[in-house]
MIDOSE-1310 file (N, C-alpha, C; in nm, 2 decimals, decimal comma, always signed):
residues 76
xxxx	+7,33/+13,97/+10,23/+7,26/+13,89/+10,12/+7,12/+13,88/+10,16; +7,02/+13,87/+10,06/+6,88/+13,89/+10,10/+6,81/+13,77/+10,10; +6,72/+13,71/+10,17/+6,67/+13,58/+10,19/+6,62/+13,55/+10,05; +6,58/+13,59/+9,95/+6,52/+13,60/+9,86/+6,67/+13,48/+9,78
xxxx	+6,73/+13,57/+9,79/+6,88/+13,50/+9,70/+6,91/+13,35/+9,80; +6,94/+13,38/+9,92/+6,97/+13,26/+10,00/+6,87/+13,13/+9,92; +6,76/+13,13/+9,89/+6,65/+13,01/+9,91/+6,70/+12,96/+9,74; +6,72/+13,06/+9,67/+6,76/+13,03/+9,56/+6,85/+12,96/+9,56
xxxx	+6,99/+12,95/+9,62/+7,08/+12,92/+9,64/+7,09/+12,73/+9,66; +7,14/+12,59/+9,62/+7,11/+12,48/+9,65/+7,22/+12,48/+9,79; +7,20/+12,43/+9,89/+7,31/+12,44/+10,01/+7,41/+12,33/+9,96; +7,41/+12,26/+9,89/+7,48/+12,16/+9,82/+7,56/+12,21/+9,70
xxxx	+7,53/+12,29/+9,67/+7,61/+12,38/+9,56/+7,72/+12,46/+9,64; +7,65/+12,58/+9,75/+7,77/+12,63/+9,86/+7,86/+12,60/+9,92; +7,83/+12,43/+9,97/+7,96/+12,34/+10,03/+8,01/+12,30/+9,93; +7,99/+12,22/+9,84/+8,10/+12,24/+9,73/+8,19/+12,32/+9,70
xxxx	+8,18/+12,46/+9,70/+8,26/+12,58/+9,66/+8,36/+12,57/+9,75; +8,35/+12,52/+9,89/+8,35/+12,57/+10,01/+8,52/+12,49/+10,00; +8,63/+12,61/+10,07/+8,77/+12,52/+10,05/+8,78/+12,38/+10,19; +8,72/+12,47/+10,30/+8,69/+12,35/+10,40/+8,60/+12,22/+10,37
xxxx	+8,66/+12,13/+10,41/+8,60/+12,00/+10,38/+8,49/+11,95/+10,45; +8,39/+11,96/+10,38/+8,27/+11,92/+10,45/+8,21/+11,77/+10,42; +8,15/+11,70/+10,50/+8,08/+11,58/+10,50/+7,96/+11,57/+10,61; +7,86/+11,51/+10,49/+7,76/+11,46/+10,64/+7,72/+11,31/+10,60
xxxx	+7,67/+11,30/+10,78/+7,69/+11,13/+10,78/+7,56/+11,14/+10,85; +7,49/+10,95/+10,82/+7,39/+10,92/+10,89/+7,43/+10,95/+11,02; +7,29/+10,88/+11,08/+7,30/+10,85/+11,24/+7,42/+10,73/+11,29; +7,48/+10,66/+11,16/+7,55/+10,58/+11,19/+7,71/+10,60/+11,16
xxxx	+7,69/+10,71/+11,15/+7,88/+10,82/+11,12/+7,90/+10,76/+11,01; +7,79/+10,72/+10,92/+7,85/+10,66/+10,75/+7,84/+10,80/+10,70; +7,91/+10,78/+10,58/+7,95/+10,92/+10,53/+7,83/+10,91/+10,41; +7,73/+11,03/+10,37/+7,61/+11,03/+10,29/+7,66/+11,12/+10,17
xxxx	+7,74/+11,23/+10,19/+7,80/+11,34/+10,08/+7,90/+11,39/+10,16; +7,99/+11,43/+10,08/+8,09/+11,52/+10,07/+8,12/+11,60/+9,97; +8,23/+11,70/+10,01/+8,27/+11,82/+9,91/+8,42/+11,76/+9,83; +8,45/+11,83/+9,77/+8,56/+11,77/+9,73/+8,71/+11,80/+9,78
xxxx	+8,69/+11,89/+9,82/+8,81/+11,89/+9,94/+8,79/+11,78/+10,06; +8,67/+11,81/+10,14/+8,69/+11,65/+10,23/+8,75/+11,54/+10,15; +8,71/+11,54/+9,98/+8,81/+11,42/+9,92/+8,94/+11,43/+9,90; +8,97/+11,52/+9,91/+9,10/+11,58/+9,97/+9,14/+11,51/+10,07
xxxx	+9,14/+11,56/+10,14/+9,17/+11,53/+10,31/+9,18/+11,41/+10,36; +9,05/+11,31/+10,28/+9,00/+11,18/+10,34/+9,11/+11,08/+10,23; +9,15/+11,12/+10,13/+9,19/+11,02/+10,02/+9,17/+10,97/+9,89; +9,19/+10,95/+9,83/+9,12/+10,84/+9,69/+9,06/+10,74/+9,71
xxxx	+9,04/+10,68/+9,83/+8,92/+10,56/+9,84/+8,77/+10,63/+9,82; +8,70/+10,49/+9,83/+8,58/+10,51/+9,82/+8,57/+10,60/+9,94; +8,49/+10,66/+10,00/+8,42/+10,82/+10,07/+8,26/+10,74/+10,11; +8,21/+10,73/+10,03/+8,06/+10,71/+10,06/+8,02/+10,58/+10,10
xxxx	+7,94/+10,57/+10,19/+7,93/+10,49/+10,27/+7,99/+10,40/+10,41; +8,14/+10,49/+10,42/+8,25/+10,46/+10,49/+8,21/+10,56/+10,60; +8,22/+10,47/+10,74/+8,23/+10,55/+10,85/+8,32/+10,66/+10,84; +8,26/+10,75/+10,95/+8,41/+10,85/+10,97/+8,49/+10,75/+11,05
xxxx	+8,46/+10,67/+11,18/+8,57/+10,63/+11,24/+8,70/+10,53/+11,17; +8,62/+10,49/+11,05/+8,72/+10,38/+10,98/+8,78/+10,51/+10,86; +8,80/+10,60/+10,84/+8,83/+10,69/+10,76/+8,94/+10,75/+10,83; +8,92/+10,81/+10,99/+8,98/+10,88/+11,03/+9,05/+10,83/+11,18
xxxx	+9,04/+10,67/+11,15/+9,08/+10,60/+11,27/+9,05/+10,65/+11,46; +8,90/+10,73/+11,45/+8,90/+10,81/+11,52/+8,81/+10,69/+11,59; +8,74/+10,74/+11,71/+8,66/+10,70/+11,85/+8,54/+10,81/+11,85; +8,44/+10,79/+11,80/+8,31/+10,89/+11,75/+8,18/+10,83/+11,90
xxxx	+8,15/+10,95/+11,89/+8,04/+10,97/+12,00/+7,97/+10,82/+12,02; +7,89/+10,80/+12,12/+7,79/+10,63/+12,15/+7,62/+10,73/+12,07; +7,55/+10,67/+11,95/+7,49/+10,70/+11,88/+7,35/+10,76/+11,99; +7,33/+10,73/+12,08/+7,22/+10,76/+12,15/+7,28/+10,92/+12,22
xxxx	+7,38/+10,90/+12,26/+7,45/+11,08/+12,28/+7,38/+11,14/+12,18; +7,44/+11,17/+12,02/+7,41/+11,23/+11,99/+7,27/+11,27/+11,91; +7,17/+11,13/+11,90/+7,07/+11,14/+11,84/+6,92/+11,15/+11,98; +7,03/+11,21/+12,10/+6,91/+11,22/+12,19/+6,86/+11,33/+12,19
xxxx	+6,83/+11,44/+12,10/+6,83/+11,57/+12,04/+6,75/+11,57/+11,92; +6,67/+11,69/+11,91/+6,57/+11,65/+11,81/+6,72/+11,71/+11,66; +6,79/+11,75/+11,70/+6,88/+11,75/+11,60/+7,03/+11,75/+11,65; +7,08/+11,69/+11,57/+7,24/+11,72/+11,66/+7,32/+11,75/+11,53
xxxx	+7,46/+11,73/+11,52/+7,55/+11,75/+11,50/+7,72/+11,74/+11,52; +7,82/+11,67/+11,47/+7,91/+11,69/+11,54/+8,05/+11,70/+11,45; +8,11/+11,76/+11,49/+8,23/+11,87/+11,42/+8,39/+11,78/+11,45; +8,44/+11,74/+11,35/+8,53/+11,68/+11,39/+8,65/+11,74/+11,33
């Protein structure tokens, strides 16, 4: 695919398409967007503004871990 087409492309329009569930969260694992398969996955409550940990009853990284990086990321 040619960079020309990529830039045209909104990356927010791609994750949507996308069958895997995607979400990104602040620095504070609050949930900012999702796809709608993550609304899948995650349920019929409200989604936005809801940690992942209270979502997914999970134990998420100590915030200075991951934000000691000029960028991070984390895959759950």
């Amino acid at each position: 695919m040619s960079d020309d087409l990529l830039r045209r492309i909104n990356a927010a329009d791609l994750f949507e398409i996308q069958n895997t569930g995607i979400a990104l969260a602040d620095k504070n694992f609050k949930v900012t967007w999702f796809n709608k398969s993550f609304k899948k996955t995650a349920g019929t409550g409200r989604i936005k503004g809801i940690s992942l940990s209270s979502l997914f009853n999970i134990t998420l990284p100590n915030e200075n871990e991951v934000t000691s990086g000029s960028k991070s990321i984390v895959v759950l």
